[in-house]
C-alpha positions in Angstrom: 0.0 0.0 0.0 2.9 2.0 0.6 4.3 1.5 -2.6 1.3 2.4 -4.6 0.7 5.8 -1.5 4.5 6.9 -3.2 3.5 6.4 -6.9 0.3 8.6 -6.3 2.2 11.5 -5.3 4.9 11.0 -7.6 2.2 11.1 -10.4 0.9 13.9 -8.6 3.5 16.0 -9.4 4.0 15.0 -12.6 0.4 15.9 -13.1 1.4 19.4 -11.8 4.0 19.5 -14.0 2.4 19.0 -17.1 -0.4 21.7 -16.0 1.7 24.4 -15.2 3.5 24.3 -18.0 0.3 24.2 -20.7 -1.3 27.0 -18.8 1.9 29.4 -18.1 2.6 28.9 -22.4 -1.2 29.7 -22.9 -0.8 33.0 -20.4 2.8 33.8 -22.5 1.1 33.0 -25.5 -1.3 35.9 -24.8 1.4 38.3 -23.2 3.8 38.3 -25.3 2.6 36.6 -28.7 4.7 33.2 -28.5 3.3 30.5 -29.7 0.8 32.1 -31.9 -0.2 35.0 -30.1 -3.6 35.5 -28.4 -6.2 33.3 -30.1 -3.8 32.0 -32.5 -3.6 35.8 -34.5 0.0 36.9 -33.3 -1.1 39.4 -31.6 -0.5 40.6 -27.9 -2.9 41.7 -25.4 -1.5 43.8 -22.6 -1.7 42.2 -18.9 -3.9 45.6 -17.7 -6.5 44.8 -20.2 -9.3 43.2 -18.6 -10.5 40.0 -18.4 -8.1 38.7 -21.2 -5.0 40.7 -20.2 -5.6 40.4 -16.2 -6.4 36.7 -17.3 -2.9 35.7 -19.1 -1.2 37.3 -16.5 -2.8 35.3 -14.1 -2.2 32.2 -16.1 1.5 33.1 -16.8 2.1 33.6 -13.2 0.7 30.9 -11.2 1.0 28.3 -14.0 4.8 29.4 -13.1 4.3 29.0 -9.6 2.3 25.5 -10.1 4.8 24.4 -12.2 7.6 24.7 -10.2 5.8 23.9 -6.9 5.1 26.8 -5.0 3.0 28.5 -3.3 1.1 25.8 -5.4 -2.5 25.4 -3.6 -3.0 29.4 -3.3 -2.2 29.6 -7.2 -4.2 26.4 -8.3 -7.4 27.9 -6.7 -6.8 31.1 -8.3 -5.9 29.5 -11.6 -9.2 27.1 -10.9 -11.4 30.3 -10.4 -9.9 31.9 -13.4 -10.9 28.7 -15.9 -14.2 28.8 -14.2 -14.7 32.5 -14.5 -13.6 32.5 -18.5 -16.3 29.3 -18.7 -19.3 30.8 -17.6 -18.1 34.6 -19.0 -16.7 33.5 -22.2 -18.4 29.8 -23.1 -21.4 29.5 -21.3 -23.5 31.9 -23.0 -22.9 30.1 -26.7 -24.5 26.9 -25.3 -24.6 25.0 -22.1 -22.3 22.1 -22.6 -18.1 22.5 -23.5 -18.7 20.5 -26.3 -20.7 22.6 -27.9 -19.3 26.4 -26.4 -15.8 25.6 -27.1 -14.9 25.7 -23.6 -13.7 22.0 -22.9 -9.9 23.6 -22.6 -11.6 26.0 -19.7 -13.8 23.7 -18.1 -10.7 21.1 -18.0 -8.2 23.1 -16.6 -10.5 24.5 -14.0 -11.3 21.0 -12.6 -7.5 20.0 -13.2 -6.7 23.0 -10.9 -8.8 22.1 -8.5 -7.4 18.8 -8.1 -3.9 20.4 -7.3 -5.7 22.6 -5.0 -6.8 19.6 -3.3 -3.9 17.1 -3.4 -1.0 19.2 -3.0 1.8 19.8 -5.1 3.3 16.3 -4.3 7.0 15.3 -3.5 8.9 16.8 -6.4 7.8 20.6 -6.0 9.3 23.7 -3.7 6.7 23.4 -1.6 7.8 20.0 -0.6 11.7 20.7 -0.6 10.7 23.6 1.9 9.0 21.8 4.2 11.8 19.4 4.1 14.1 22.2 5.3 11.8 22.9 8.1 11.9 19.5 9.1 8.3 19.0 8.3 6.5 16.8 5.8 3.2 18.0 5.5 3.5 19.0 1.5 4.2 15.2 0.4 1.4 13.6 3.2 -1.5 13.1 1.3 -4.8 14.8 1.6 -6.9 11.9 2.6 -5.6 9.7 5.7 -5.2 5.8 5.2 -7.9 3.7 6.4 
């Protein structure tokens, strides 16, 4: 059981990874036209503009923090919030299911971020390596005790 406790949070943070990085590209995709630009025009939208600027700049910043590992449940419930609020502002009013709105990358990252939120960032993150330092091990225990 141990074994397969251990693999969980490995994956966990592998899963935070991954995240982190897709988001913080979208939010430096939007910032600063890599990858495409905003929307794909190759354009830039400036991070005081809201919701898109204040949005990018959100995503380019936490998705940083997420990805690295710190400060990682403050940013994945902003980040969550952020996906949710672009859903129902952005999506939502089109038609009620992502499928159809277009806002399955919204509505996935939102509950993706919310799962970091709740697990932790896992053993491989700064959050854990601090806690480490300060002789705890609270950022690697997992959320949910054993029964």
């Amino acid at each position: 059981m141990r074994n397969a406790l251990s693999l969980n949070q490995h994956l966990t943070s592998v899963y935070r990874i991954v995240l982190g990085l897709l988001i913080s590209c979208h939010g430096a995709s939007t910032l600063f036209g890599f990858f495409g630009g905003s929307l794909g025009t190759g354009k830039t939208v400036s991070p005081t503009q809201w919701p898109g600027g204040t949005a990018a700049l959100i995503q380019l910043v936490c998705g940083l923090l997420v990805l690295v590992g710190l400060a990682t449940r403050p940013a994945a419930v902003l980040l969550s919030g952020a996906m949710a609020y672009a859903y129902f502002s952005v999506h939502q009013k089109h038609a009620l299911l992502p499928i159809q709105n277009g806002g399955e990358p919204a509505a996935l990252f939102c509950w993706g971020f919310l799962m970091i939120a709740i697990l932790g960032a896992g053993p491989w993150s700064a959050d854990a390596a601090l806690a480490r330092l300060r002789g705890r091990s609270g950022a690697t225990r997992p959320a949910v005790s054993e029964a």
